[in-house]
C-alpha positions in Angstrom: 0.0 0.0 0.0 1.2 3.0 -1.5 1.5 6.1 1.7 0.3 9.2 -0.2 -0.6 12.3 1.3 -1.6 15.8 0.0 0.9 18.2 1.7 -0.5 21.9 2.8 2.1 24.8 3.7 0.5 27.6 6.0 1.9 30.5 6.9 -0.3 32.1 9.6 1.1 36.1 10.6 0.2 37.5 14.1 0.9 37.3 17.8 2.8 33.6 18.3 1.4 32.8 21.6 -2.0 33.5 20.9 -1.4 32.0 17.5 -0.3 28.7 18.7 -3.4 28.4 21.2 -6.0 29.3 18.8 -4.6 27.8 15.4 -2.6 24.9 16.3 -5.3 23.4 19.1 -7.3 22.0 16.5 -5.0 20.5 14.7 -3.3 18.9 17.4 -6.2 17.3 19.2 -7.1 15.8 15.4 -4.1 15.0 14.2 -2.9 11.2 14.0 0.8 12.2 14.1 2.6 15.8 15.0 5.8 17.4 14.9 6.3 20.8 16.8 10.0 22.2 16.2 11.0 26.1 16.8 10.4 26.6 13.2 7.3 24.8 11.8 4.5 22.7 13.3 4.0 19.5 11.5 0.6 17.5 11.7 -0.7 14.3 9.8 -4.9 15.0 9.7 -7.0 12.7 7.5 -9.8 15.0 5.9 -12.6 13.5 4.3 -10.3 10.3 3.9 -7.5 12.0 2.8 -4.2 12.3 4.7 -2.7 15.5 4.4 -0.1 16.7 5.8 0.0 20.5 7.7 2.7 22.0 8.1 2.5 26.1 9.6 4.4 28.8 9.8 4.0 31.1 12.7 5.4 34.7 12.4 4.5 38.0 14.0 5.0 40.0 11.4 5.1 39.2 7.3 8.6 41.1 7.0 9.7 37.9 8.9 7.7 35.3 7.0 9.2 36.5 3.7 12.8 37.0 5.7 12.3 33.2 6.7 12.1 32.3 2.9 15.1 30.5 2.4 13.7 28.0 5.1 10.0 27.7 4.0 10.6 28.0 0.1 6.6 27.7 -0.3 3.6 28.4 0.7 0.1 26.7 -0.5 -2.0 29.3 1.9 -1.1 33.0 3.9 -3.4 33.9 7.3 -3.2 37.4 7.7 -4.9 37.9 11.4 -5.5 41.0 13.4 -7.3 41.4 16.5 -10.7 43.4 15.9 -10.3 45.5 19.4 -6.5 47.1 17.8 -8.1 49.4 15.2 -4.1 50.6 14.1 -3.9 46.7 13.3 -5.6 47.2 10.2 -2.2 50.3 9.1 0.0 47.1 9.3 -1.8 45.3 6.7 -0.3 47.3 3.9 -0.5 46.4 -0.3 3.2 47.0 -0.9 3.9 44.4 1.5 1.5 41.7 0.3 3.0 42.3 -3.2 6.4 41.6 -1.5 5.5 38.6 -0.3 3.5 37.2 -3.8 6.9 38.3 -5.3 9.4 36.5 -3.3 7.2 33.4 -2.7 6.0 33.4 -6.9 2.7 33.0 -4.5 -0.8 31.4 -6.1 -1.9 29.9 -3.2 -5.3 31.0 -0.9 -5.0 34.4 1.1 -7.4 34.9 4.3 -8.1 37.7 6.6 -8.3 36.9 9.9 -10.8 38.8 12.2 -9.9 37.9 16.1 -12.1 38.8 19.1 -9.4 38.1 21.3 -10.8 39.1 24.5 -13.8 36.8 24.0 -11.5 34.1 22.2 -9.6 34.4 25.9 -12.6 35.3 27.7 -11.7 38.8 28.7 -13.5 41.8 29.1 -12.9 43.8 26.4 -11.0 46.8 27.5 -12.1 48.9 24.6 -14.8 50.0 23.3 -13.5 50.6 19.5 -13.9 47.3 16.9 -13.0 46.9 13.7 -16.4 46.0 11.6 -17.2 43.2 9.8 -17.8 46.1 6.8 -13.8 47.2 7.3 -12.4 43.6 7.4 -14.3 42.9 4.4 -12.7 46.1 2.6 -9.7 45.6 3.6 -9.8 41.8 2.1 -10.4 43.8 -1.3 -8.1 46.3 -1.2 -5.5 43.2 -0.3 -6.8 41.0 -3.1 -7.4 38.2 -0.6 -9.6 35.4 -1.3 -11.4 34.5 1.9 -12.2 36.7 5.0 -13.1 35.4 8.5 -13.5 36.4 12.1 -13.0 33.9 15.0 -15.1 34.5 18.2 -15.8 30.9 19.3 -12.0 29.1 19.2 -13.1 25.7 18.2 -16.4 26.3 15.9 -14.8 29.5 13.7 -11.4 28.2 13.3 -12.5 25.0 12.1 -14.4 26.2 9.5 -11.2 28.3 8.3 -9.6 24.6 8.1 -12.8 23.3 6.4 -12.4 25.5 4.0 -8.6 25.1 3.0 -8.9 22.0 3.2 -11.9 21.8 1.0 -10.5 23.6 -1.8 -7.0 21.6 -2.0 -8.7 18.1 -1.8 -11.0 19.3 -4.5 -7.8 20.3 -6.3 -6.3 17.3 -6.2 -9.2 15.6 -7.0 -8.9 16.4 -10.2 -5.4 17.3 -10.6 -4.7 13.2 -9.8 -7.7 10.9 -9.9 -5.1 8.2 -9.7 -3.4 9.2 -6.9 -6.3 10.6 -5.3 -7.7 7.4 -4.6 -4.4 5.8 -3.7 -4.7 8.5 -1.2 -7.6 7.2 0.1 -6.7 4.4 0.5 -4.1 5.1 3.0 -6.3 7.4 4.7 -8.6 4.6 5.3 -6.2 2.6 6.7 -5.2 5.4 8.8 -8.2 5.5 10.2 -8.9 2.0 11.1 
């Protein structure tokens, strides 16, 4: 039996700690294998059958992400996040710098906005009053030429659907990219699962 796997490289841009609680959580409690080094995070999910293998990227900036280049070489999806409750969050999120990074990567991949409540993410009180709308986060994911925009209140529920999503676009891609392999892949990912 043939081990193939559809392999995903995320880069996810935005405070590290919080990052790794809300974005790695998931992965970790579904994942049938995982590797966490200083520089990536490794994890073997089967989705819908499928084994893929994630592997993320967490910087706190995207100056770094495209500095850390040489390392990561590629990238099949970029998380842009920012915390809804920091309206100067949205300045930092600037075009020249997205076209940097498309540049320097030769990027085609999927691009998401990331909305965060991360007072109720945390459960906090929010200290502010001031929050970015769902209107300006929307904008902004025009004006960036991103694909996808989400906002995570509920930890589990919203950032699973961001994985759904991913993950539903590359299997479909595959799916018809390599029919043959696709179900080889299946395969294996059965047999994972049993």
């Amino acid at each position: 039996m043939k081990k193939i796997s559809y392999s995903l490289r995320i880069g996810i841009i935005g405070n590290r700690e919080q990052l790794k609680e809300i974005f790695l959580e998931s992965l970790t409690n579904s994942a049938i294998k995982s590797n966490l080094s200083e520089d990536y995070y490794e994890f073997l999910i089967v989705f819908k059958q499928i084994p893929v293998k994630i592997k993320i990227y967490l910087h706190e900036n995207l100056e770094n992400l495209i500095y850390d280049f040489e390392n990561i070489q590629k990238l099949d999806v970029i998380i842009l996040t920012l915390d809804l409750y920091k309206p100067d969050s949205l300045g930092i999120l600037n075009k020249r710098l997205i076209e940097e990074f498309n540049e320097t990567f030769s990027f085609q991949g999927l691009s998401i906005l990331v909305g965060m409540n991360i007072e109720h993410i945390f459960s906090k009180i929010p200290l502010k009053k001031f929050k970015i709308s769902r209107f300006q986060l929307e904008k902004t994911t025009k004006d960036l030429n991103f694909i996808y925009c989400f906002e995570i209140f509920n930890k589990n529920k919203d950032v699973d659907e961001i994985y759904n999503t991913i993950l539903n676009d590359f299997i479909l891609r595959f799916q018809y990219s390599s029919p043959e392999l696709f179900e080889t892949a299946k395969e294996y990912g059965k047999r994972l699962l049993s």
